[in-house]
C-alpha positions as CSV (number, residue, x, y, z in Angstrom):
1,X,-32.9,16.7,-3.0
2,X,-28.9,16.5,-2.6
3,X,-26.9,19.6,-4.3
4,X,-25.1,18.0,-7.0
5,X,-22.1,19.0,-9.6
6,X,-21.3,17.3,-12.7
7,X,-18.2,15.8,-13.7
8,X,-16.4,15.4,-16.6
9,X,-14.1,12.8,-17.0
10,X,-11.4,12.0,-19.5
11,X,-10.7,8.3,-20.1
12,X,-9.2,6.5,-23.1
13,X,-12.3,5.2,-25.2
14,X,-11.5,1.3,-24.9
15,X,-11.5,1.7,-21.0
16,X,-14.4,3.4,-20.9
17,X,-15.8,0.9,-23.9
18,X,-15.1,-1.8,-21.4
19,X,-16.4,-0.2,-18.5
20,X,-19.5,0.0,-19.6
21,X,-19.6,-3.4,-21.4
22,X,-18.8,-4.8,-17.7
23,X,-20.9,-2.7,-15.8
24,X,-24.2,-3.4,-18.1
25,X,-22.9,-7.2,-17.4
26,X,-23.9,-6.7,-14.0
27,X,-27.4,-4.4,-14.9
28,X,-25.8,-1.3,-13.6
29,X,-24.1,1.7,-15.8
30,X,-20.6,3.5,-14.7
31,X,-22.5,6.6,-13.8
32,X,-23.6,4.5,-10.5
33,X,-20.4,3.1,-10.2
34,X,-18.4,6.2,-10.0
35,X,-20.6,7.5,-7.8
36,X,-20.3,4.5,-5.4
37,X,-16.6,4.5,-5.5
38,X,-16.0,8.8,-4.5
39,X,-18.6,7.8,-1.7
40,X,-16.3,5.1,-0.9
41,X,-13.3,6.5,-1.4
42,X,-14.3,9.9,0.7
43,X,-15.0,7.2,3.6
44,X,-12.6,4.8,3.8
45,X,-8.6,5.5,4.4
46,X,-7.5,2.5,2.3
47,X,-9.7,1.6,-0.5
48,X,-7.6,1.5,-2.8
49,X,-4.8,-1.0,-3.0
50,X,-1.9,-0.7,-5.5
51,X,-0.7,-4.1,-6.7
52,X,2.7,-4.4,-8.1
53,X,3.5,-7.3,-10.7
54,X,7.6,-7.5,-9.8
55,X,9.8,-10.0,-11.2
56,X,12.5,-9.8,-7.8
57,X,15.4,-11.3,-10.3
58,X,15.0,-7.9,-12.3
59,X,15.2,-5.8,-9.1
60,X,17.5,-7.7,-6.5
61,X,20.9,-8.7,-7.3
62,X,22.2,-12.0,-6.6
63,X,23.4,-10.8,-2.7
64,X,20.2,-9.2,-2.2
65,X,18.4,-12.2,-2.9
66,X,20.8,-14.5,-1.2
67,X,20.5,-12.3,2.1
68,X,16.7,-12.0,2.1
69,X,16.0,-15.7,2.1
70,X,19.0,-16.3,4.6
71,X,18.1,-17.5,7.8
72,X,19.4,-14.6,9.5
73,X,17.1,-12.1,7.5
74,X,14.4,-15.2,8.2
75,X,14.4,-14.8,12.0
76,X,14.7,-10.8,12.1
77,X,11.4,-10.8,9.9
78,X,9.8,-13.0,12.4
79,X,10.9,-10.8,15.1
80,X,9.4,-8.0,13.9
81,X,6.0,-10.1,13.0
82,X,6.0,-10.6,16.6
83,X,6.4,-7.1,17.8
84,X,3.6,-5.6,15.3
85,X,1.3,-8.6,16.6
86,X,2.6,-7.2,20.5
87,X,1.5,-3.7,19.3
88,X,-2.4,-4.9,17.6
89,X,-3.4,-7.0,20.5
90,X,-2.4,-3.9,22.6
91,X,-3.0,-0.8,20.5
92,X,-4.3,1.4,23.6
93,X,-0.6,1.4,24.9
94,X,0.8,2.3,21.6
95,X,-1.8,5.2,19.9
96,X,-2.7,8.0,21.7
């Protein structure tokens, strides 16, 4: 048998309500689950991904926007596209 700890979390109740609700959904409980996720997230390097709702009108003034779409700013993105594709199809030469 593994050594062990406990854990003691602190959630609001109508996450954790939720949680649970969702996780019994699926015949599982969130003890499994959060056990699963520190095993995944001890692993892998990018498991989680933050996901930003932005409305670009409230961040980026009118010139910001007008430039970004340009075709200038159109072509330089593409240009850079093509150098990170360059640097993935030959990563040897570029990480040591």
């Amino acid at each position: 048998m593994s050594t062990t700890t406990q854990l003691n979390l602190r959630v609001p109740t109508d996450i954790k309500t939720k949680a649970q609700d969702k996780a019994e959904k699926i015949w599982t409980n969130l003890n499994f689950l959060i056990k699963i996720f520190l095993s995944k997230f001890v692993v892998e390097d990018d498991l989680v991904i933050i996901k930003q709702d932005i409305h670009m009108d409230k961040v980026f003034d009118k010139w910001t926007k007008q430039y970004l779409s340009s075709w200038a700013a159109k072509k330089r993105t593409k240009k850079i596209n093509s150098y990170l594709e360059d640097i993935i199809k030959d990563e040897k030469k570029y990480i040591k």
